[in-house]
C-alpha positions in Angstrom: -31.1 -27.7 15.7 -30.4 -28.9 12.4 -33.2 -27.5 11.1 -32.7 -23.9 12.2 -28.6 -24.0 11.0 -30.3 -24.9 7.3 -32.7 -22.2 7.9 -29.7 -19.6 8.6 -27.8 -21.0 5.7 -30.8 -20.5 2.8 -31.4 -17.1 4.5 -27.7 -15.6 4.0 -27.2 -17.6 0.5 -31.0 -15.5 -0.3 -29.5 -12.3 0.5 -28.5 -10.1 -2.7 -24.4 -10.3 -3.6 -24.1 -6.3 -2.3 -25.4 -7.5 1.4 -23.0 -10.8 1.6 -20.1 -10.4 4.0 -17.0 -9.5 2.1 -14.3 -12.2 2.0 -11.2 -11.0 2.9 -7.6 -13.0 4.3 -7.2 -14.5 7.8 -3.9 -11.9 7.7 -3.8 -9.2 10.2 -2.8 -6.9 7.8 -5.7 -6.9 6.0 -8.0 -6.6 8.8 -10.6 -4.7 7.3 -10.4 -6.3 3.6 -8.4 -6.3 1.2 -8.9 -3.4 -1.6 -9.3 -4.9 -4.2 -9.4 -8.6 -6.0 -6.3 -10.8 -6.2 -6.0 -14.1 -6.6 -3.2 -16.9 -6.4 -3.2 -17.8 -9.3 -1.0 -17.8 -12.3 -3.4 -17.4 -14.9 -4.6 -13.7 -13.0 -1.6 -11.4 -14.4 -3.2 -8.3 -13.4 -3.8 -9.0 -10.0 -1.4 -11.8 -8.1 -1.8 -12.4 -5.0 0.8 -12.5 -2.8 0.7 -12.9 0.9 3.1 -12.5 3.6 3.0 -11.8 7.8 4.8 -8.5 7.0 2.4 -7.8 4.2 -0.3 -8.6 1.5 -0.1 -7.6 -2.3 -1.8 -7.1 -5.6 0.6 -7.4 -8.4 0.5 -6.7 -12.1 2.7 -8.6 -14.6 2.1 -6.0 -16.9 3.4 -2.9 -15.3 6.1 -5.1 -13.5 5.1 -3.9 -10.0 2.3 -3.9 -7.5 -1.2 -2.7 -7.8 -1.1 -2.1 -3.9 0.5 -3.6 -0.9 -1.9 -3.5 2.1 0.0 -3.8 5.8 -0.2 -3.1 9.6 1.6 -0.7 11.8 2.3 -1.4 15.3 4.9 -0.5 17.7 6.7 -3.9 18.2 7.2 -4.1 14.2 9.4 -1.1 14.4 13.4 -2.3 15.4 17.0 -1.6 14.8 17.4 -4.0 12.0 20.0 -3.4 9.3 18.5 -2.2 5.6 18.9 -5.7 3.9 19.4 -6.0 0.1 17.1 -6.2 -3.1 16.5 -9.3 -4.4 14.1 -10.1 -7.4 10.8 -12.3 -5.3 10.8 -15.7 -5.8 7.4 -16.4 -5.2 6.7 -15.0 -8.2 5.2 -17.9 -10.9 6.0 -19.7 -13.7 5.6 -17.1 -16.6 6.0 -13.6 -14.7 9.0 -11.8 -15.5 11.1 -11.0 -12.1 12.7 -7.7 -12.1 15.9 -7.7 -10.4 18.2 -5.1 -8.7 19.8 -4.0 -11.7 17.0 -3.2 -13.8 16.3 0.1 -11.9 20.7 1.0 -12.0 21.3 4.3 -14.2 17.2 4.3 -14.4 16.9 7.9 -12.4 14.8 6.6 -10.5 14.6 5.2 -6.8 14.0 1.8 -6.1 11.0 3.0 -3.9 9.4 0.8 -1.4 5.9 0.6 -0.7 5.6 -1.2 2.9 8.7 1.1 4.1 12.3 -1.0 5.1 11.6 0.6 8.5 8.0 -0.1 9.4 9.6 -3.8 9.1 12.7 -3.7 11.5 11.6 -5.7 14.1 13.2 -9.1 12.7 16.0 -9.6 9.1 13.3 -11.8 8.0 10.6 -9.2 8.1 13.1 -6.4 6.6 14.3 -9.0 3.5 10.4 -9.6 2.9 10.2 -5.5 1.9 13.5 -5.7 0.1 11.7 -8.0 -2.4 11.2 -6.0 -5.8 7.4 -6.5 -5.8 7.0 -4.1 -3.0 9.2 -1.5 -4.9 8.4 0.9 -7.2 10.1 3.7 -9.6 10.1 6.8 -7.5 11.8 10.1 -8.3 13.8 10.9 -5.8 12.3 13.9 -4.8 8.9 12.4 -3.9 10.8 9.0 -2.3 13.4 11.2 -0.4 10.9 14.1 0.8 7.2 14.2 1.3 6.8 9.9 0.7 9.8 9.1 3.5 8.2 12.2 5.7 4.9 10.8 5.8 6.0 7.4 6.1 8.2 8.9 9.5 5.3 10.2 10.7 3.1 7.1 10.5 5.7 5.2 12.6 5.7 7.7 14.8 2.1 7.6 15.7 2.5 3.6 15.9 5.2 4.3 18.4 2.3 6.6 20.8 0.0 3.8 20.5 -2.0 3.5 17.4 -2.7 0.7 15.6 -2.4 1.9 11.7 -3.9 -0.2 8.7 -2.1 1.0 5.7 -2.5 0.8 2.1 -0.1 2.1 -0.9 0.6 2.2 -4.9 1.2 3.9 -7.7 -1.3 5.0 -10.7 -0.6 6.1 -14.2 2.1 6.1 -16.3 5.3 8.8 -16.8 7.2 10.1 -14.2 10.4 12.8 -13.5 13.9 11.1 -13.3 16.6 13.1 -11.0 17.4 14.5 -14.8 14.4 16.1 -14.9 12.9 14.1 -17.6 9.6 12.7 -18.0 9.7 8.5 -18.7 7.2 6.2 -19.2 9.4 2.5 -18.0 13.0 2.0 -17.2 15.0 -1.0 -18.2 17.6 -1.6 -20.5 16.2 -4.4 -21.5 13.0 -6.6 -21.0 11.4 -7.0 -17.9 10.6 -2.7 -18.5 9.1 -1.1 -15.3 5.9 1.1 -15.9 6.8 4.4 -13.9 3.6 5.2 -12.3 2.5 9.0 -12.6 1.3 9.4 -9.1 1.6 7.6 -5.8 -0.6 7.4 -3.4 -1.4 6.1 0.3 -4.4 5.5 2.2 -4.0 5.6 6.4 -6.7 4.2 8.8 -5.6 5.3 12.5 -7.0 3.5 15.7 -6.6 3.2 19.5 -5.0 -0.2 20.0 -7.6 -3.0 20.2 -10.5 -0.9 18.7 -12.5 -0.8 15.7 -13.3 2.0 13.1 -16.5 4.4 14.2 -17.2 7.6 12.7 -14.8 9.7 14.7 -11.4 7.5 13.9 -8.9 9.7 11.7 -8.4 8.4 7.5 -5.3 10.0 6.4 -5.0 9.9 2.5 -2.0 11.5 0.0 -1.8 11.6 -3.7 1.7 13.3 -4.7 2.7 13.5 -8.2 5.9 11.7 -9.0 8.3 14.4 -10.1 10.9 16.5 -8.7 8.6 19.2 -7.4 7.3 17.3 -4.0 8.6 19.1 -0.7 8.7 17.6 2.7 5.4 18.9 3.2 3.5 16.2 2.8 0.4 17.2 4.4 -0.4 19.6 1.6 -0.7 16.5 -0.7 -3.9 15.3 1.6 -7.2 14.5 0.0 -10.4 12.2 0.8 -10.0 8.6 0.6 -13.0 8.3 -1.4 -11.2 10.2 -3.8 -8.0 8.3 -3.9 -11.1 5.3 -4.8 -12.3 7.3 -6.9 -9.1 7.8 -9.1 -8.0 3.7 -8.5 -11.2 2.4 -8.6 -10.4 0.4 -5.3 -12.0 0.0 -2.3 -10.1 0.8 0.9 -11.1 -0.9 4.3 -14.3 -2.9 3.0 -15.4 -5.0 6.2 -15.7 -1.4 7.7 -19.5 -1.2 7.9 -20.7 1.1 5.0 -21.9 4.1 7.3 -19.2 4.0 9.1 -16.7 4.3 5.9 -18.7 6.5 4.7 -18.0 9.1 7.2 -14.3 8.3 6.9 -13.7 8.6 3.6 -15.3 11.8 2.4 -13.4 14.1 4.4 -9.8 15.0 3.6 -7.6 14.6 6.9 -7.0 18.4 8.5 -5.5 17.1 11.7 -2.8 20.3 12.2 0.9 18.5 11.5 3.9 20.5 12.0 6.9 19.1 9.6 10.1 19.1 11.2 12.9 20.7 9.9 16.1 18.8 8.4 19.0 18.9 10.7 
């Protein structure tokens, strides 16, 4: 028996880097892998990791901010808890710069989450976790207030029919449209400054509880620009994952077997969603 365990061992540790399992967290909400490399560690600036049970995320030192926060949707995570308050994370390490509440205040920009306040309702522990400002972002108001909170409604709605969604979210480039209608590249008065990503974007895999991804399961993906001209429409904003991969250079959903991703990924969502209207 000994023999033959060896024998499996040499054979996987033969196999070429590209066929090796991916590694990935023991996290539910990164199921199917996380996007892209992050590590614990306080010497990897550009890509902490940090990981929670309402979340997992990628953050940069340098544009004060995640790289992308990677959670589950279910039913039982959506409750009636009260919106908590910002607070700067203190998990952070030695040698990051923490931005705190204030450093967005007269900014013109929204103090935008990522993993939404209500897709983390259930408990005030999970709601503080997504109050924490690496999970926020500077977001015009229009996009935050329209298409980004439509889409982010819609997504707990589904949970609350059933589905189980793994969801991913960020922001990319730099410069982006205060509620003055002016383009900035960071806010802060004063150091730590806040890179105002460009774009934001979210990636959306939707499954039957207790299933896995096959060719037919629905990939929702958005890229909106962050500006003052995004309506609640946010279906119009839909394009391919692989594009959204192709822009960030990440990899959504990598324990997915390739074939199957495939097929997911390089088709824009065209399910038919209706909007509805503002009372």
């Amino acid at each position: 028996m000994r023999h033959l365990i060896f024998l499996v061992l040499a054979a996987l540790a033969a196999l070429p880097a590209e066929a090796q399992p991916p590694k990935s967290l023991p996290n539910r909400n990164v199921r199917y892998g996380m996007p892209g490399e992050a590590k614990p560690d306080a010497t990897s600036k550009d890509a902490y990791l940090i990981e929670r049970p309402q979340y997992v995320l990628s953050y940069s030192d340098k544009r004060k901010s995640a790289n992308w926060v990677a959670w589950q949707l279910v039913a039982k995570d959506v409750g009636r808890v009260a919106r908590g308050s910002f607070e700067e994370d203190p998990d952070l390490p030695k040698g990051f710069q923490r931005v705190q509440f204030n450093t967005y205040t007269g900014s013109g920009f929204d103090r935008g989450h990522l993993c939404p306040s209500k897709d983390r309702s259930a408990t005030e522990q999970d709601n503080d976790a997504v109050f924490l400002m690496t999970n926020i972002i500077p977001q015009s108001p229009a996009c935050n207030q329209s298409g980004w909170e439509r889409l982010e409604s819609y997504c707990r709605d589904l949970a609350e029919k059933g589905k189980e969604l793994y969801i991913v979210a960020g922001g990319h480039g730099i410069g982006g449209t205060s509620d003055d209608g002016k383009k900035k590249l960071t806010i802060g008065r004063n150091a730590p400054f806040v890179t105002v990503p460009a774009s934001v974007w979210k990636v959306v895999l939707v499954l039957d509880r207790g299933t896995n991804p096959n060719a037919r399961s629905r990939a929702i993906a958005v890229w909106m620009p962050n500006d003052d001209t995004v309506t609640d429409e946010w279906p119009k904003y839909r394009v391919s994952v692989a594009e959204v991969e192709k822009k960030t250079g990440l990899k959504f959903f990598p324990l997915v077997p390739d074939d199957v991703a495939k097929q997911l990924k390089e088709k824009a969502d065209d399910v038919k969603v209706v909007v509805p209207k503002r009372n």
